[in-house]
C-alpha positions in Angstrom: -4.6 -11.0 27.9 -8.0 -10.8 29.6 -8.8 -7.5 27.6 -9.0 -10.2 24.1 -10.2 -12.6 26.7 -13.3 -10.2 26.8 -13.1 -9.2 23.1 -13.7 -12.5 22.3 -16.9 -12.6 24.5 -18.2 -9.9 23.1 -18.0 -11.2 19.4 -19.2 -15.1 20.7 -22.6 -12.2 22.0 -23.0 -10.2 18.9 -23.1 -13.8 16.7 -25.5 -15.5 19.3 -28.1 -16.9 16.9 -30.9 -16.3 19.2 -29.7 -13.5 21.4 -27.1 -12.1 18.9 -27.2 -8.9 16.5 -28.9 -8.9 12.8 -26.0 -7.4 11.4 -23.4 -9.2 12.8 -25.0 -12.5 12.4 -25.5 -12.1 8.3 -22.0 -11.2 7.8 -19.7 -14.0 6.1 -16.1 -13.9 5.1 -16.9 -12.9 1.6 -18.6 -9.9 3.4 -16.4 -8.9 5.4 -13.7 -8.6 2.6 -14.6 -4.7 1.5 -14.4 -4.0 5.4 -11.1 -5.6 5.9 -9.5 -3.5 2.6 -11.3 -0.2 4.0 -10.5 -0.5 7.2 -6.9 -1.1 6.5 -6.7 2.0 4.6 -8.6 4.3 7.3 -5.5 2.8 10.0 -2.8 3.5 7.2 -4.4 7.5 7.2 -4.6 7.9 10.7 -0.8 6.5 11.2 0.2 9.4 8.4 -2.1 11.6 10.3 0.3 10.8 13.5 -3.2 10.9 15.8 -2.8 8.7 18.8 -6.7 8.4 19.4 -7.1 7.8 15.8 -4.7 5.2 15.3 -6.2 2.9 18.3 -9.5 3.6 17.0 -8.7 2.2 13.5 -6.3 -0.3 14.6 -9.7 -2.0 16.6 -12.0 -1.9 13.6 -9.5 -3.8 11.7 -8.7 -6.4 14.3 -12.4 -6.5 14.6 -12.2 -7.9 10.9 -10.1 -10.7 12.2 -11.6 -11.7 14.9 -14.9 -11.6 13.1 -13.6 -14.1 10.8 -12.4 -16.1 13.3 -15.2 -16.8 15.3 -17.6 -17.4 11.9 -14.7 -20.4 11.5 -15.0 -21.4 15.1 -19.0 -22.4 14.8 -18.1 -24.1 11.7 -15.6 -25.7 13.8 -12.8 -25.0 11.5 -10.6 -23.1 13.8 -10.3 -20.1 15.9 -8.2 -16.9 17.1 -5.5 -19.0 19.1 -4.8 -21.0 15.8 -3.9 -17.8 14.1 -1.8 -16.8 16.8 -0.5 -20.6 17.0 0.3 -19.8 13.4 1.5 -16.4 13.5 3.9 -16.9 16.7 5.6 -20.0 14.6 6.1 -18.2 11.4 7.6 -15.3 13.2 9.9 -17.3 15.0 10.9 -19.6 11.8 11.5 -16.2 10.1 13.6 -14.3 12.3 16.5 -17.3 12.7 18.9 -14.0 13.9 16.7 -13.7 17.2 15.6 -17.2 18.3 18.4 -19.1 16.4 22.5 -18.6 15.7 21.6 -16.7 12.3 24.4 -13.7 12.6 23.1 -10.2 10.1 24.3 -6.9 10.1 21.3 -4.8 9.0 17.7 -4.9 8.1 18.4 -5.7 4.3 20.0 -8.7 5.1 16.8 -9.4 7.2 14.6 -9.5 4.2 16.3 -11.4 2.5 16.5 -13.9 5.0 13.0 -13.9 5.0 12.3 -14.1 1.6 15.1 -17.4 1.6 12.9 -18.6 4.1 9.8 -18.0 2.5 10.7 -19.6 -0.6 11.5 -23.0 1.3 8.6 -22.7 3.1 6.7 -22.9 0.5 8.5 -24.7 -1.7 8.4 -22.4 -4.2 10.3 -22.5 -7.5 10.7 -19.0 -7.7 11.8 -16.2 -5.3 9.0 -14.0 -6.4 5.3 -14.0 -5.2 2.5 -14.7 -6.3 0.1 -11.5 -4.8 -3.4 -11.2 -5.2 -5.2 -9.4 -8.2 -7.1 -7.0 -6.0 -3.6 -5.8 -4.5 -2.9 -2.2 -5.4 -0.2 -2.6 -8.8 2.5 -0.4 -7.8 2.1 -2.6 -4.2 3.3 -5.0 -6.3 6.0 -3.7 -8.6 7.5 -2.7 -4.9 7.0 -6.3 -3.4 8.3 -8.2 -6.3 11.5 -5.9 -6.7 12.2 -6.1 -3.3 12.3 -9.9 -3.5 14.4 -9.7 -6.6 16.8 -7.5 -5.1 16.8 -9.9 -2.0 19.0 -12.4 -4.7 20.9 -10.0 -5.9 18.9 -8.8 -9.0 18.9 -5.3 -8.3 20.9 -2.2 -9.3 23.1 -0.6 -6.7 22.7 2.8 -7.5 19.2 4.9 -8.0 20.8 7.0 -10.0 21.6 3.5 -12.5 17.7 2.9 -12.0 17.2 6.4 -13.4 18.9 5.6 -16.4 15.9 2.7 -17.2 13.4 5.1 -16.9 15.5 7.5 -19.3 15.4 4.5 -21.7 11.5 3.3 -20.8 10.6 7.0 -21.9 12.6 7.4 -24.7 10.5 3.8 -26.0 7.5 5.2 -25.1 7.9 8.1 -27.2 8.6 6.0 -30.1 5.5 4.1 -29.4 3.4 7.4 -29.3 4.6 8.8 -32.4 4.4 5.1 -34.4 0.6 6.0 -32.6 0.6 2.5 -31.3 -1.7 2.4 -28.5 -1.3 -1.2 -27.3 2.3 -1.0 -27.0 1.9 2.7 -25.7 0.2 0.5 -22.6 3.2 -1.6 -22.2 5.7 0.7 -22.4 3.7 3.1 -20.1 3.4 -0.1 -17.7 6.9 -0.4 -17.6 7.9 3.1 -17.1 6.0 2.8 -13.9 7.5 -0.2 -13.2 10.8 1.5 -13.4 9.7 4.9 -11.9 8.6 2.3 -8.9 12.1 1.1 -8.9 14.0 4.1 -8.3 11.6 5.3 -5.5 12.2 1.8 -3.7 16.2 2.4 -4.2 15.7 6.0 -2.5 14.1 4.3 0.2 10.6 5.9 -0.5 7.5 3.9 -0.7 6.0 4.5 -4.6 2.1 4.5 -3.0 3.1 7.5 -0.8 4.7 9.4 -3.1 2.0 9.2 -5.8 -0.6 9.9 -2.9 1.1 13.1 -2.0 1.6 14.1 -5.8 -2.4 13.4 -6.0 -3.0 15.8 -3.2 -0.9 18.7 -4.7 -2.4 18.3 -8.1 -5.6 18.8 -6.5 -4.7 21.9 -4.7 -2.8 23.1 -7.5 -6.4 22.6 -9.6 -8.6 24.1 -7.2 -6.2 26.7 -6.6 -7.0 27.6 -10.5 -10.5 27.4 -10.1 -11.2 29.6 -7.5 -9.1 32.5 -9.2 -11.2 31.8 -12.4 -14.7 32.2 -10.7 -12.8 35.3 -8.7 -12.1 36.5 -12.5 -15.8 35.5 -13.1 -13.6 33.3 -16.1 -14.8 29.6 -16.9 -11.4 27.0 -17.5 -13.4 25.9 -20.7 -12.9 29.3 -22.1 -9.7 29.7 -20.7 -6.0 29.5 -22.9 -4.0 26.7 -21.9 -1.0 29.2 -21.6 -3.0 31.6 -19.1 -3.9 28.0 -16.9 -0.1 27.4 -17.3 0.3 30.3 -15.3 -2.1 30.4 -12.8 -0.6 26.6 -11.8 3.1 28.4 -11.9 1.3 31.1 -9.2 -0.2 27.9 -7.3 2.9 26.4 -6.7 4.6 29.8 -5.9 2.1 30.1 -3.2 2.7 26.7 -1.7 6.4 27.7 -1.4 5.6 30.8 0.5 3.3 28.8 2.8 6.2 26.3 3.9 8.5 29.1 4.3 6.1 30.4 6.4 5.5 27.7 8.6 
């Protein structure tokens, strides 16, 4: 494509030691890391914000990450964009056996766990599960890793048997809290997540979203109670946790109304 034809001029200007940008030039892969992360999540908002504009816009700053990083490797003469590709295209095509091969499926489940098969002989892994980076979200994690589990079979195949775990991880937990054992209050609280994590994956909804949107309405919900306290010219300190109770019982009264309305 002569459009990353050009791209990849540009990038070879901006790092021209002499001619080149100060910015540009002093970045490394190490720096680049934070960019990479943050510009992954601006792309992930704008795709939930369902902005065409937006979307290209932050889908360019992250492939800006990557070919950054490839042309920093290129003048170390370590490799460069194509290999990627190179890389990419044969991976893609090793892993999808049902398209370029005679692999028959008959759904998109059976497609990961192709891949994962795959994966594991690629590899040469002893184990189906992954081993994913520290700095990689948690409940990213307890998703990924129960996905490949599943992928062998290790799954349950009902969410309303998954439910049932988090019944019993809660039931623990409140043994735990009463014994008032706090490092075993952090394992069993760790595995209730892991199981809450569980069940969202089995309804098909992805655990990260979910606790997104229940961070968003707890923060409505919690300014919705502050603005009626300064209305009431009322501080929350001096506030009774029954009249708070209340006022979040009137916040999510109102949101109903507003989704009736619209």
């Amino acid at each position: 494509m002569k459009e990353i034809d050009k791209l990849l001029e540009i990038i070879e200007q901006l790092r021209h030691p002499v001619t080149g940008c100060p910015w540009d030039l002093k970045q490394t892969p190490e720096t680049l890391k934070e960019y990479i992360i943050e510009e992954a999540h601006e792309l992930t908002e704008a795709i939930d914000l369902g902005k065409k504009d937006k979307i290209i816009e932050e889908a360019g700053d992250l492939l800006l990450q990557v070919v950054l990083i490839s042309q920093i490797f290129k003048e170390k003469g370590a490799f460069q964009l194509k290999d990627i590709a190179n890389e990419l295209m044969d991976k893609l095509i090793r892993r999808h056996p049902h398209v370029f091969g005679d692999v028959k499926v008959s759904s998109a489940e059976e497609v990961k766990a192709n891949w994962e098969k795959i994966k594991k002989n690629e590899k040469q892994n002893k184990s189906i599960l992954s081993d994913y980076p520290d700095s990689m979200p948690p409940l990213q994690v307890s998703k990924r890793i129960s996905e490949q589990a599943s992928s062998v079979g290790f799954d349950w195949d009902d969410p309303l048997r998954a439910l049932e775990k988090v019944e019993e991880e809660i039931a623990e937990l409140k043994i735990e809290i009463i014994n008032k054992n706090n490092k075993n209050c952090t394992e069993e609280i760790g595995d209730l997540i892991f199981a809450t994590a569980n069940v969202s994956r089995l309804l098909k909804i992805n655990p990260d979203i979910a606790l997104r949107n229940a961070n968003n309405k707890f923060k409505k919900r919690f300014r919705f109670i502050e603005n009626k306290l300064k209305d009431d010219k009322k501080e929350m300190s001096e506030t009774s946790l029954d009249k708070l109770e209340a006022i979040w019982k009137e916040a999510k009264i109102n949101e109903k109304g507003d989704k009736n309305g619209q």
